[in-house]
C-alpha positions in Angstrom: 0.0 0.0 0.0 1.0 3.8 -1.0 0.2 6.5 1.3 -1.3 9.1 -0.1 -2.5 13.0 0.4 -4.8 15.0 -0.7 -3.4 17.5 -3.5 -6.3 19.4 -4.7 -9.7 19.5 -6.0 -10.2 20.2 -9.8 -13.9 21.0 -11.5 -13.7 19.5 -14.9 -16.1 21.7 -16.8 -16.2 20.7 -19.9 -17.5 16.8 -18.3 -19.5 18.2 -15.5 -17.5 16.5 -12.9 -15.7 17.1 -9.6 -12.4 15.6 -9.3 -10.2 14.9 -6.1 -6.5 14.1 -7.0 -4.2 12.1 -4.4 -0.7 12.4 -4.6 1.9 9.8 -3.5 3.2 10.8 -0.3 6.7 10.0 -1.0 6.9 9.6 -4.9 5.3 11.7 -8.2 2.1 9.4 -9.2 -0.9 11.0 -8.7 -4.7 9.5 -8.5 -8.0 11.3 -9.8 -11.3 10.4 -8.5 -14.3 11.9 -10.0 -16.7 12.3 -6.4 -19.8 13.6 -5.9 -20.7 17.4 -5.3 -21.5 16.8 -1.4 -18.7 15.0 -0.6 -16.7 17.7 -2.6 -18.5 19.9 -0.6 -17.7 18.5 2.6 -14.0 17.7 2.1 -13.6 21.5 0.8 -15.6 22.8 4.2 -13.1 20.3 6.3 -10.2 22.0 4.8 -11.7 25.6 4.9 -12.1 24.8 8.6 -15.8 26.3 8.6 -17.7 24.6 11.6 -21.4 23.9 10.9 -23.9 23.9 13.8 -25.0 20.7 13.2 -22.9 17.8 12.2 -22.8 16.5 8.2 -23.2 12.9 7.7 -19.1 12.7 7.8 -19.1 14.5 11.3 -22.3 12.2 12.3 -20.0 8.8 11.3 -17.2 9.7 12.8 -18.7 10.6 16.3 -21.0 7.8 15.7 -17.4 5.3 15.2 -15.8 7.2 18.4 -18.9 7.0 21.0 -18.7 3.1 19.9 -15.3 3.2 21.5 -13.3 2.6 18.0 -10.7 4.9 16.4 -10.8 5.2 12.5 -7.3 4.1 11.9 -6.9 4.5 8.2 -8.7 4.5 4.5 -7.6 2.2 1.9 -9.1 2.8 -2.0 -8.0 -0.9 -2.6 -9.6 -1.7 -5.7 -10.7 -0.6 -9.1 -13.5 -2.9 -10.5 -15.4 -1.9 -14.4 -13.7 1.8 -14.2 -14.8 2.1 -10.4 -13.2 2.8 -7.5 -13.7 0.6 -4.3 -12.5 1.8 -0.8 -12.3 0.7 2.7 -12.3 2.1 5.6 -10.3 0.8 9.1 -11.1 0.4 12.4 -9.8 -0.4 15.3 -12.7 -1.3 18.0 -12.1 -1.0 21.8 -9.8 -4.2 22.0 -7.8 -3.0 19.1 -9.2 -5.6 16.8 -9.5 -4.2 13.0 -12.9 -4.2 11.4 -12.8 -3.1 7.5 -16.0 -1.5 6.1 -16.9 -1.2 2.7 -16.8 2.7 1.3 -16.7 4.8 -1.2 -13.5 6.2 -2.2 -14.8 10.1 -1.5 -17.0 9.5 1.7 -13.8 7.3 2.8 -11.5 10.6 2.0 -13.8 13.1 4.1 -13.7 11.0 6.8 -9.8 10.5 6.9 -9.4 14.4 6.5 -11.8 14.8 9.8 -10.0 12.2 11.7 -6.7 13.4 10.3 -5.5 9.5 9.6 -3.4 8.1 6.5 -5.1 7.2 3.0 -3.7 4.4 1.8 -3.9 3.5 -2.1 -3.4 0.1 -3.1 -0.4 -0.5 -5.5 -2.0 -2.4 -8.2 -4.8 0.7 -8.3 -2.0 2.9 -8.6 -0.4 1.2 -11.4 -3.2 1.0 -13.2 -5.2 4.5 -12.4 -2.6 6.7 -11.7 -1.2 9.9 -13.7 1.8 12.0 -13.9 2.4 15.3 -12.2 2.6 16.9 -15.8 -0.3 14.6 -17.0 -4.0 15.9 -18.0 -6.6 14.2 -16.6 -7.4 11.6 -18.7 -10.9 9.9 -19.1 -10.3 8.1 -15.7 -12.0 5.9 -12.9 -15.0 6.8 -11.4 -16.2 5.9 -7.7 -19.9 4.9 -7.9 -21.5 8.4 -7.4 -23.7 8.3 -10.3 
């Protein structure tokens, strides 16, 4: 696995789509995931640091995940299926056991930014999904948000 940060958020007008791009922590690949426009919307009011009065369904899952007595160790997008991402997203429950639950790659991503824990891409996603740092984004992967 490849950790990875988030490196920005790109509107691709000319496809209607929002795009989050990762980029390799420690190397020059970078991934684009086309998400949804309230995840987009919630990972750009994470990093804006704007505080809503009541909590978004990222805030909600988290707190939900942490009054349960677990810690959100880490996201994984660990799979790319018929041009779609697939994530996961880790656990660790009050006797440190790991539970992995299925996610999308975006809800997975606003959730790591609010718990402020790696993201973790898969190698064999990377070698097959992943662009340059000069590269255009290509006609690439989506994650399910149709």
């Amino acid at each position: 696995m490849v950790e990875m940060e988030l490196s920005k958020i790109k509107i691709d007008e000319k496809r209607s789509e929002q795009v989050i791009v990762l980029k390799e922590k420690e190397g020059t690949r970078y991934l684009p995931v086309v998400i949804g426009v309230s995840e987009v919307n919630a990972i750009k009011l994470k990093l804006s640091g704007i505080q809503l009065p009541r909590p978004l369904t990222h805030d909600l899952l988290l707190s939900l995940i942490e009054k349960l007595h677990g810690n959100l160790k880490s996201v994984i997008i660990d799979n790319l299926e018929d041009n779609t991402f697939f994530a996961k997203i880790v656990i660790l429950d009050s006797d440190e056991k790991e539970i992995w639950v299925d996610a999308r790659p975006s809800d997975s991503i606003a959730l790591a930014l609010r718990a402020e824990v790696p993201i973790f891409v898969e190698e064999v996603v990377l070698n097959e999904a992943s662009i340059s740092e000069n590269g255009d984004l290509p006609n690439f992967p989506t994650q399910g948000d149709s």
